[in-house]
FIDO-697306 format. One record per residue (C-alpha): residue number from 0; z, x, y. Coordinates in steps of 0.2 Angstrom, whole numbers. Example, Ala and Ser with C-alpha at 12.3 -4.5 7.8 and 13.67 -1.06 7.14 Angstrom:
! FIDO-697306
+-----+-------+-------+-------+
!  nr !    pz !    px !    py !
+-----+-------+-------+-------+
!   0 !    39 !    62 !   -22 !
!   1 !    36 !    68 !    -5 !
+-----+-------+-------+-------+
END
This chain:
! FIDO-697306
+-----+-------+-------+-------+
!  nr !    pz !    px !    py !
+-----+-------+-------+-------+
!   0 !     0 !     0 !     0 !
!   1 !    -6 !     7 !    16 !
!   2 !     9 !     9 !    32 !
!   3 !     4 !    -5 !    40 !
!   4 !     6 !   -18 !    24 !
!   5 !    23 !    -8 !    22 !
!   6 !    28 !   -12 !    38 !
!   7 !    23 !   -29 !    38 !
!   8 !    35 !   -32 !    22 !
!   9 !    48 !   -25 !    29 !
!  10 !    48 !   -34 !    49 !
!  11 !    45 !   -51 !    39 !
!  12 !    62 !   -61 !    45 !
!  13 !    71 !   -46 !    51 !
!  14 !    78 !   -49 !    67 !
!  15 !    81 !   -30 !    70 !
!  16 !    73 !   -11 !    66 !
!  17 !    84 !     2 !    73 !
!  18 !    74 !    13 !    78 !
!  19 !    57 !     7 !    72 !
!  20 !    48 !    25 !    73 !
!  21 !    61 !    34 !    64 !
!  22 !    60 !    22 !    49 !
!  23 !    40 !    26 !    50 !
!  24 !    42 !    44 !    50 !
!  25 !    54 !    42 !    35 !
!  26 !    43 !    32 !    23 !
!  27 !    26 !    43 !    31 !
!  28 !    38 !    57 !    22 !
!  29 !    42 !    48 !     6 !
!  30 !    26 !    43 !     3 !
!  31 !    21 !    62 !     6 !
!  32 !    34 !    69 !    -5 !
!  33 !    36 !    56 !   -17 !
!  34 !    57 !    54 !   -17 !
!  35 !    60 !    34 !   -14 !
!  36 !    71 !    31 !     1 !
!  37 !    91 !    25 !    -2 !
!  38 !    92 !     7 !     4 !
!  39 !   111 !     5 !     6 !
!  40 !   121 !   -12 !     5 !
!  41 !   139 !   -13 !     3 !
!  42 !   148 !   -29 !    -3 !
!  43 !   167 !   -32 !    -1 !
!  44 !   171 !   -41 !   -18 !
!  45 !   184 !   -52 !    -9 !
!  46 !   178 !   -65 !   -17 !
!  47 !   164 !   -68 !   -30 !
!  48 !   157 !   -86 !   -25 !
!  49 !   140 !   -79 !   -17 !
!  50 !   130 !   -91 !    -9 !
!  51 !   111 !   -88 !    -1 !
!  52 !   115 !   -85 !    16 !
!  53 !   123 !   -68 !     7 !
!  54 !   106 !   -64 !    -2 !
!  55 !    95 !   -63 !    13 !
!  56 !   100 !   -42 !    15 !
!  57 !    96 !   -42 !    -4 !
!  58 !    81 !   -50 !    -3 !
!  59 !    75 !   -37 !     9 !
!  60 !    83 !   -25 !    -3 !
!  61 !    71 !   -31 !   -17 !
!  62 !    58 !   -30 !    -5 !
!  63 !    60 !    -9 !    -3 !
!  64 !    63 !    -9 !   -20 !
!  65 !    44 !   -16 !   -24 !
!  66 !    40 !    -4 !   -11 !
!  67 !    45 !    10 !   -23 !
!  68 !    62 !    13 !   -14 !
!  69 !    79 !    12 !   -22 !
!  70 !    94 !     2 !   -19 !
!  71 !   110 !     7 !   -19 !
!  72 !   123 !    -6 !   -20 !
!  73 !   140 !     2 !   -14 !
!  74 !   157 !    -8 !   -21 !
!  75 !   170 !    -8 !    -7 !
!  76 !   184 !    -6 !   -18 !
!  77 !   194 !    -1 !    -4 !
!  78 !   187 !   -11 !    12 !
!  79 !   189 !   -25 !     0 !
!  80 !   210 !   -22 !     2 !
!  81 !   206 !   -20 !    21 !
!  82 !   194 !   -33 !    24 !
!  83 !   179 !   -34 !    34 !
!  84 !   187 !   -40 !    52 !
!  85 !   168 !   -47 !    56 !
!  86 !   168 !   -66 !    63 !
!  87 !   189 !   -64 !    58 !
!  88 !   203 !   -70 !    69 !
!  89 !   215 !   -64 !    56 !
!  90 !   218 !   -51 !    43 !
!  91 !   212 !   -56 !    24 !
!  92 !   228 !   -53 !    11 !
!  93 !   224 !   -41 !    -1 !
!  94 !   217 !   -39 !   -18 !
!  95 !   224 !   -27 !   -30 !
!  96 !   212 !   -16 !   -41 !
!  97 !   208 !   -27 !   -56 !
!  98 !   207 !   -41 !   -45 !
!  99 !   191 !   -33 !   -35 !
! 100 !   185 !   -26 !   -51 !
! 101 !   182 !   -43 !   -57 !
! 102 !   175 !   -52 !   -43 !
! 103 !   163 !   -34 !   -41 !
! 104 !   156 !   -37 !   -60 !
! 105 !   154 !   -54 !   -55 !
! 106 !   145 !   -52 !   -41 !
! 107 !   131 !   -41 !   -47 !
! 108 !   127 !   -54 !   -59 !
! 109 !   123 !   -64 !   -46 !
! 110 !   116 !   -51 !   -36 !
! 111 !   104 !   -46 !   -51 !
! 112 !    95 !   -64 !   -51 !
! 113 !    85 !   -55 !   -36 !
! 114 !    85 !   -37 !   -38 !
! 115 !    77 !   -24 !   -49 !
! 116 !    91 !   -20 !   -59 !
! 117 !    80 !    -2 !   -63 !
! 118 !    81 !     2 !   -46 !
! 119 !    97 !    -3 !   -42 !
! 120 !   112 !    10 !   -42 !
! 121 !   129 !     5 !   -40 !
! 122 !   142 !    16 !   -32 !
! 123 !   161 !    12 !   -30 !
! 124 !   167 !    19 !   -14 !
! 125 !   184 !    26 !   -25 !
! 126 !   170 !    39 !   -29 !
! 127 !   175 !    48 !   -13 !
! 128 !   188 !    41 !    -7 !
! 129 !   200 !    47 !   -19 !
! 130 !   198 !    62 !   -16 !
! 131 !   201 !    62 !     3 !
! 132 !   219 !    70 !     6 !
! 133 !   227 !    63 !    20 !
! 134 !   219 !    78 !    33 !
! 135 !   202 !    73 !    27 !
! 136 !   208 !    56 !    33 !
! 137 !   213 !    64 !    50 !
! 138 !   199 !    73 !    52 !
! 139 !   186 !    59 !    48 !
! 140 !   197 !    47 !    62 !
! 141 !   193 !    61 !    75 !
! 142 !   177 !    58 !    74 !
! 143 !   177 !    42 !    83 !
! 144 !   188 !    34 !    99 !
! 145 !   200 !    20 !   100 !
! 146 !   189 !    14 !   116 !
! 147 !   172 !    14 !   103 !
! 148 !   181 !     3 !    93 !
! 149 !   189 !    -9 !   103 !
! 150 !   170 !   -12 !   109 !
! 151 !   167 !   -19 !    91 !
! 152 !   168 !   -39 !    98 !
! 153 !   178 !   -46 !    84 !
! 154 !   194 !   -32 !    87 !
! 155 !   193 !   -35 !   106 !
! 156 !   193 !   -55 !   105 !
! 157 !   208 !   -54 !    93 !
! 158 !   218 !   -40 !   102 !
! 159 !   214 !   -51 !   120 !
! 160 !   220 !   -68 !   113 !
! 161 !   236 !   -58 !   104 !
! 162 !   232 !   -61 !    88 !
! 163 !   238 !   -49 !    74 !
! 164 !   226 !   -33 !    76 !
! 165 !   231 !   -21 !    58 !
! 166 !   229 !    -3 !    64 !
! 167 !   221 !    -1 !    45 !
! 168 !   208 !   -15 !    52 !
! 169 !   202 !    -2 !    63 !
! 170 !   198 !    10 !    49 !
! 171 !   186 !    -2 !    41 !
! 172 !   169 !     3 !    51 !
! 173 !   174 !    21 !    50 !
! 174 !   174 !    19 !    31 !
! 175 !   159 !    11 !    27 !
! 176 !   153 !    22 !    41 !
! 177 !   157 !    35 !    28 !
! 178 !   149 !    27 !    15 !
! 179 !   132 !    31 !    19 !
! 180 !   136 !    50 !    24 !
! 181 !   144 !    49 !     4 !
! 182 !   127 !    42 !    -4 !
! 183 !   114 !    51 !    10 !
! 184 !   108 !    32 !    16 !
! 185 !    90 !    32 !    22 !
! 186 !    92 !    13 !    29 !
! 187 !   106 !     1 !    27 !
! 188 !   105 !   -19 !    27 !
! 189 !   117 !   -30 !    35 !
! 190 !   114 !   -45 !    45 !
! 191 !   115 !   -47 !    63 !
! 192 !   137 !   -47 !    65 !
! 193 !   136 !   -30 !    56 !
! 194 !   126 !   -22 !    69 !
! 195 !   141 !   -11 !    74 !
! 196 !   148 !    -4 !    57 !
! 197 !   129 !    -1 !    51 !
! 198 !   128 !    10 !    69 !
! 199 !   145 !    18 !    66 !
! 200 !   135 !    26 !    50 !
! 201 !   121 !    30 !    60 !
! 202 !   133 !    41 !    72 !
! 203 !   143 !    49 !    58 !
! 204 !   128 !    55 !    51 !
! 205 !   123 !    64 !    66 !
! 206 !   138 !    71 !    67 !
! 207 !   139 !    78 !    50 !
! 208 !   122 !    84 !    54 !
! 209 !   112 !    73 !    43 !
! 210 !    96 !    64 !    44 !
! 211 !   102 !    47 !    53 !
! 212 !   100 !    31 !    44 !
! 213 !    89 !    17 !    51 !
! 214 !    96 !    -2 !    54 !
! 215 !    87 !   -17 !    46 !
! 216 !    96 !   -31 !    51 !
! 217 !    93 !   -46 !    45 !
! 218 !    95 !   -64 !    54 !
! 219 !   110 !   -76 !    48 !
! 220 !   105 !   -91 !    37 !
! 221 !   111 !  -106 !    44 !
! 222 !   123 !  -120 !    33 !
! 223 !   114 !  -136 !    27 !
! 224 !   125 !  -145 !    41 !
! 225 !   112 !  -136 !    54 !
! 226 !   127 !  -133 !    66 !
! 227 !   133 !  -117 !    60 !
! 228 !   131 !  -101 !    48 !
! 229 !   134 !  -105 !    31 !
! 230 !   150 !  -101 !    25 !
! 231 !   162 !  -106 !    11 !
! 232 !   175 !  -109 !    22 !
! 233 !   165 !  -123 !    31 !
! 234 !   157 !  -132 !    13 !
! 235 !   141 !  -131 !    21 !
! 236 !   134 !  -116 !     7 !
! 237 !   123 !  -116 !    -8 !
! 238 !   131 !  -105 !   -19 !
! 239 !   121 !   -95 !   -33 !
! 240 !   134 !  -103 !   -45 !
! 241 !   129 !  -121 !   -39 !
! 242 !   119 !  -132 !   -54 !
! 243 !   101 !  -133 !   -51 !
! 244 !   105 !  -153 !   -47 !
! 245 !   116 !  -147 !   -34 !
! 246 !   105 !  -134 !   -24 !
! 247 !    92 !  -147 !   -24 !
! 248 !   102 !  -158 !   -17 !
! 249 !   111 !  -148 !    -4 !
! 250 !    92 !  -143 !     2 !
! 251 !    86 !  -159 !     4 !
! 252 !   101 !  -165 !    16 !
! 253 !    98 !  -150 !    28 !
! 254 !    89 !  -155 !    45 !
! 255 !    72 !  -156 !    46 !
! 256 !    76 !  -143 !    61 !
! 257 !    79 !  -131 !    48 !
! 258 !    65 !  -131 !    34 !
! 259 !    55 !  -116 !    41 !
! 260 !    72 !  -105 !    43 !
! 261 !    76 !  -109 !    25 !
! 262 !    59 !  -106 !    20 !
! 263 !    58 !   -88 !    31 !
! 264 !    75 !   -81 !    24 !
! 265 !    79 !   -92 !     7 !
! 266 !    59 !   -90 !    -1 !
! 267 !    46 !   -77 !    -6 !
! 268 !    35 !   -88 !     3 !
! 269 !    23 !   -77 !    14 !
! 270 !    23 !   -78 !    32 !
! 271 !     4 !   -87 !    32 !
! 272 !     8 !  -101 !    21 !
! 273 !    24 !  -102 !    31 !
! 274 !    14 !  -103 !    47 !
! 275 !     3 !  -119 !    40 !
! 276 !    17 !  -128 !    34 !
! 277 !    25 !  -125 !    54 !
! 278 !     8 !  -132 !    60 !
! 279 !     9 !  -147 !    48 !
! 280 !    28 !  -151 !    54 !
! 281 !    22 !  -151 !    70 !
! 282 !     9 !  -163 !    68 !
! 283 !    10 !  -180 !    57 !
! 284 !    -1 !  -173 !    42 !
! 285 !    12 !  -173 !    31 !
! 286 !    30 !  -180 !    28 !
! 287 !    42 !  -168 !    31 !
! 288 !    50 !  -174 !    15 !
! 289 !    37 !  -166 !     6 !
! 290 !    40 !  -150 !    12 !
! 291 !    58 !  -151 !    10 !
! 292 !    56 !  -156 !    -7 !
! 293 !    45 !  -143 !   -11 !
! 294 !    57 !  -132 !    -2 !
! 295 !    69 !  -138 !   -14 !
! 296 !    61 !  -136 !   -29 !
! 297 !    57 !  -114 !   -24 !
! 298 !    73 !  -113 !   -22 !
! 299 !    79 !  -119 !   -38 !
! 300 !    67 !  -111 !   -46 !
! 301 !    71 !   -93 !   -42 !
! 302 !    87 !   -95 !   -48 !
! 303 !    86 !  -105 !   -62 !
! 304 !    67 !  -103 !   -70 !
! 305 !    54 !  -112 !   -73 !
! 306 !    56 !  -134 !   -77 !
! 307 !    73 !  -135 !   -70 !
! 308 !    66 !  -139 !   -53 !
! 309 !    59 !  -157 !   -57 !
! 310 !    72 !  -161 !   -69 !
! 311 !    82 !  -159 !   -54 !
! 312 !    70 !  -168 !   -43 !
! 313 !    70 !  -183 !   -56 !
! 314 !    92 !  -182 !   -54 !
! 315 !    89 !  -181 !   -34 !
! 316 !    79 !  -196 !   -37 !
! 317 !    89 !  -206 !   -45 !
! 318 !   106 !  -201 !   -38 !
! 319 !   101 !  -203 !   -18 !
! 320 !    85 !  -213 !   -18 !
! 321 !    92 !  -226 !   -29 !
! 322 !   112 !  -224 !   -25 !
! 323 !   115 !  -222 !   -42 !
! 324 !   127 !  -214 !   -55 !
! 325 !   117 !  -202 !   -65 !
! 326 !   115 !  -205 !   -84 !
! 327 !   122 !  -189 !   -89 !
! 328 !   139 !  -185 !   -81 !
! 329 !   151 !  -174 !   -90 !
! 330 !   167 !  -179 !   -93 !
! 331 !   185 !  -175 !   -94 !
! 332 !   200 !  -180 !  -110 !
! 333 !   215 !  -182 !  -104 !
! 334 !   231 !  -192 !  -113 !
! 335 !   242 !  -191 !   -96 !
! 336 !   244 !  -208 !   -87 !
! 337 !   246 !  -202 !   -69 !
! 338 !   240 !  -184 !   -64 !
! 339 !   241 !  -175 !   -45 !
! 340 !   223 !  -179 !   -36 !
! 341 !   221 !  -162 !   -32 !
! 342 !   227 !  -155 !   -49 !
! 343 !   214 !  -165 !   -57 !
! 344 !   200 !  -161 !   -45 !
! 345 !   203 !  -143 !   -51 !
! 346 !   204 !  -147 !   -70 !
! 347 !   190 !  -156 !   -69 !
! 348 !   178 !  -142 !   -64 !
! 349 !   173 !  -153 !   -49 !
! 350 !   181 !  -139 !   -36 !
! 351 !   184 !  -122 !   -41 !
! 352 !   204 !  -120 !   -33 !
! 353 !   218 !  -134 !   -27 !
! 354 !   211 !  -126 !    -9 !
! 355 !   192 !  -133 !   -12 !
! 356 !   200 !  -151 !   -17 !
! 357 !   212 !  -151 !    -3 !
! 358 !   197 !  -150 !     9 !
! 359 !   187 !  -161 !     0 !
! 360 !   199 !  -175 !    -2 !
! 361 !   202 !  -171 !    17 !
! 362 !   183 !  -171 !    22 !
! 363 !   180 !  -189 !    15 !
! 364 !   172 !  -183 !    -1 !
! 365 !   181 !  -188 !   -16 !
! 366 !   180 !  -205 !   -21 !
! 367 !   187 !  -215 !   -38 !
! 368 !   176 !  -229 !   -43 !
! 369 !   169 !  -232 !   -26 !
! 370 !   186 !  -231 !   -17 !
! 371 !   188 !  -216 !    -4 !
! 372 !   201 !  -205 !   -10 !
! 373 !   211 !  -199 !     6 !
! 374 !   228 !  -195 !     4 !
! 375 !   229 !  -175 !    -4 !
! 376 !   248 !  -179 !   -12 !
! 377 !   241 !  -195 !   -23 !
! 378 !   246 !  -196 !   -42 !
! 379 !   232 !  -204 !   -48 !
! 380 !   236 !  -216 !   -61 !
! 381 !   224 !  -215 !   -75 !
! 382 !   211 !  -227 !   -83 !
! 383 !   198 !  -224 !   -96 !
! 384 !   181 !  -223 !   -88 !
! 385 !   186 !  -219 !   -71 !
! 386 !   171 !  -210 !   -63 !
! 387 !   175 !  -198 !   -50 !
! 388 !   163 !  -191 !   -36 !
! 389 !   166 !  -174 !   -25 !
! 390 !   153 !  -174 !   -12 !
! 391 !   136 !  -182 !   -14 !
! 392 !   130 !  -172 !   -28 !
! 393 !   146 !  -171 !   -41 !
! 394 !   151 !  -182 !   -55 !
! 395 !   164 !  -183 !   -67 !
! 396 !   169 !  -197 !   -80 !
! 397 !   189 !  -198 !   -87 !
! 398 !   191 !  -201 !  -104 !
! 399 !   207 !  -207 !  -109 !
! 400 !   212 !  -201 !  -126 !
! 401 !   228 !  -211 !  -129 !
+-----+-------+-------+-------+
END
């Protein structure tokens, strides 16, 4: 592929190159050599419920890796016991080791839905930084100033409204700045919020004397609710774990506003076919339902396979269209006559913690038989056959067993 296609991959929904003409000069140098470029992206396995809106950087990831480049995927076993202050107004508890170790292993699972798994190369940041004694420490905190910090907009907002500001918080862009110095990054990934730390690594590099990484940051994917970015925390994701039924159902309830942004940074639709569909939506051609539906059905299908797109399309149908239960719900034994609401959202498998269920039940989305369920300390009395609903897109039928 000639320089210009390559470019033209790697623009496509970015929002950023920092600095463009040093990123040319580096792949006018790989391809003269022949030695792929290291695509850094860090995760901090917090958690390890990833929705789309986290996939766009690896998407682009997978896009150098067709390019011939490699990725490398660094494990933030330690900034995942800090926590990433980006977006934060207060600081994350911590996880202890086997905790991030499992959500780490459950997160490249999810991650390996889109990349190259041949060329990817996973690094856990204990790799180096169990080696630092507490003077390498020292010396790598000289490197930057208390005043460069405070410029990071999430530490100055916290420390201006007196909130709670960690003086280990502060040590969170230094240490992933560290991370690409550790692996020799030719580019790192990140969306737009992580514009700072990826920076931070640029400048450490320099200052170590290296060859500076380049910036590719990526815009944010907005939640279905069309207000603002997707996020757990506001139940307006798609999660890689949803069932196929349920991420075609969440993308068909997202504006009409937002079907081009989801096909820019949620598909591998190219940026023509992209641009026709914009002209159609613009004009009256073609029902917008359409595109949403077909939308739907790309998205289902790169992270389920082939068939399970109109199977889901069929349960969409049925469900929404028709305001009907659908004819294969699963369901849930139990021989106790009264049982917490929340506790049974949980056993269920309709929520994955008592937290989801709380803000369910609190949201207006958990209904028994019909009936709005809104109080979040109810003990449910049981009946055979009940059929409980979370959302618009989950179902549950109790079976009572004595």
């Amino acid at each position: 592929m000639d320089l210009q296609k390559t470019l033209e991959v790697i623009r496509n929904c970015v929002e950023e190159i920092i600095p463009e003409d040093e990123l040319i000069k580096k792949l006018e140098k790989s391809e003269e050599t022949g030695k792929p470029l290291r695509i850094k992206y860090g995760i901090d396995p917090t958690g390890y419920d990833v929705h789309i809106g986290h996939l766009v950087p690896i998407r682009k990831m997978r896009d150098f890796q067709n390019l011939g480049h490699t990725g490398v995927i660094i494990i933030g076993d330690f900034t995942a016991q800090i926590g990433d202050p980006t977006g934060l107004d207060e600081t994350r508890k911590h996880l202890n080791e086997e905790e991030v170790k499992q959500n780490a292993e459950k997160y490249m699972d999810q991650l390996y839905m889109i990349l190259d798994k041949e060329k990817t190369e996973v690094r856990w940041q204990s790799e180096w930084f169990k080696k630092m004694s507490l003077e390498d420490v020292m010396n790598l905190m000289s490197k930057f100033t208390l005043a460069q910090f405070m410029a990071h907009e999430t530490f100055r907002r916290r420390y201006e409204k007196g909130l709670p500001l960690s003086l280990h918080e502060l040590l969170y862009p230094l240490l992933q700045a560290y991370d690409s110095v550790a692996i020799e990054a030719d580019v790192e990934l990140g969306a737009t919020e992580q514009k700072f730390n990826i920076l931070a690594g640029r400048e450490l590099q320099k200052i170590m004397g290296m060859e500076q990484q380049i910036a590719v940051l990526s815009p944010i994917l907005y939640g279905i609710d069309g207000k603002e970015k997707m996020s757990k925390s506001l139940n307006n994701y798609i999660a890689v774990f949803d069932s196929p039924d349920e991420k075609y159902g969440k993308v068909m309830s997202i504006p009409d506003s937002l079907i081009i942004h989801y096909y820019k940074l949620a598909t591998n639709v190219n940026s023509e076919q992209i641009a026709k569909m914009e002209q159609h939506l613009k004009g009256d051609s073609i029902n917008p339902m359409m595109i949403k539906e077909t939308l739907a059905s790309l998205i289902v299908e790169m992270y389920h396979g082939q068939g399970t797109a109109q199977k889901a399309a069929k349960h969409f149908h049925k469900v929404f269209a028709k305001k009907e239960i659908p004819d294969e719900i699963p369901d849930f034994k139990t021989d106790k006559d009264e049982i917490w609401i929340v506790k049974l959202l949980s056993e269920t498998g309709l929520v994955k913690s008592n937290g989801e269920a709380r803000r369910m039940i609190q949201q207006g989305a958990v209904s028994v038989n019909g009936k709005k369920m809104d109080d979040i300390e109810l003990n449910l009395k049981i009946e055979d056959g009940f059929i409980i609903k979370v959302g618009k897109r989950r179902f549950c039928k109790i079976i009572k067993t004595s």
